[in-house]
N, C-alpha and C positions, 0 to 999 in steps of 0.2 A: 392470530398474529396481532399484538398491537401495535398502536400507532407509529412508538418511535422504531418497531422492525419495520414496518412498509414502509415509513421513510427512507431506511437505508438500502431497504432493497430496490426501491427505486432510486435509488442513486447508484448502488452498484450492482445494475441489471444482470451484469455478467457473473456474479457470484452469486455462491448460495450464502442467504444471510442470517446470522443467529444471535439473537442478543441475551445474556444474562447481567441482572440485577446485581450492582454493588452495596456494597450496607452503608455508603454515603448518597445515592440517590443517582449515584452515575449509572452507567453499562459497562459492561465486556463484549464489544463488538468482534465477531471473529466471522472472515469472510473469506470462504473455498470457495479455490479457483477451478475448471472442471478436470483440471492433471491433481488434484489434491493437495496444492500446495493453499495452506494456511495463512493469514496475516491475521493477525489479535490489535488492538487496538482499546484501548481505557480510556473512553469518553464520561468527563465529571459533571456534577448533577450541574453546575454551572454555563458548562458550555450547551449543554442540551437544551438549557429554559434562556439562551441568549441567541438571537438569531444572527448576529454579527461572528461569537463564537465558536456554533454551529459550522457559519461557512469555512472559516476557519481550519478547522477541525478536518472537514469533509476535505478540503481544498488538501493538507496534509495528508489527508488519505489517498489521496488520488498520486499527488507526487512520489508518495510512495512506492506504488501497488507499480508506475511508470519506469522508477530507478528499478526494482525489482526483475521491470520486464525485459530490461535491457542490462541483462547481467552481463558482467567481463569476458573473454573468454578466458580458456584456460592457459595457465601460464604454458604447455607443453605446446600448446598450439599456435602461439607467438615466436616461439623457439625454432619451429621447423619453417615459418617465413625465410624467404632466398635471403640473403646477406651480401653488399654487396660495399665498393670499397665509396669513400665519401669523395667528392671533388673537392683537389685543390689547386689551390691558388697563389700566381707568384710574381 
């Protein structure tokens, strides 16, 4: 494993981490969750050799990976909520 995979995988402990090489000096960061659900991620040769960047980046990954975790539900499941009449007023 090199350096910039341990980096990530210590950042997202909870995932299995794999990085592939872009032909501009970036990665293809793609990070399983353990239900097998995927997030990919194209980090540029830029942000990786800038540590403000980086945080960046990382910080982006995480809000992500967060909206993901707290998905909608489903519209059918909204639907069968009670219904009830509004108050008014006079």
């Amino acid at each position: 494993m090199d350096l910039i995979q341990e980096k990530f995988a210590s950042v997202f402990s909870a995932y299995q981490v794999t990085t592939q090489p872009r032909p501009d000096g970036g990665i293809l960061l793609t990070l399983r969750a353990a239900d097998g659900k995927q997030t990919k991620r194209s980090i540029s040769y830029g942000q990786l050799h800038n540590a403000e960047q980086l945080s960046w980046a990382i910080s982006a990954i995480r809000r992500d990976l967060a909206e993901q975790a707290s998905e909608l539900p489903v519209i059918s499941m909204l639907q069968s909520q009670q219904r009830f009449a509004l108050p008014t007023y006079r």
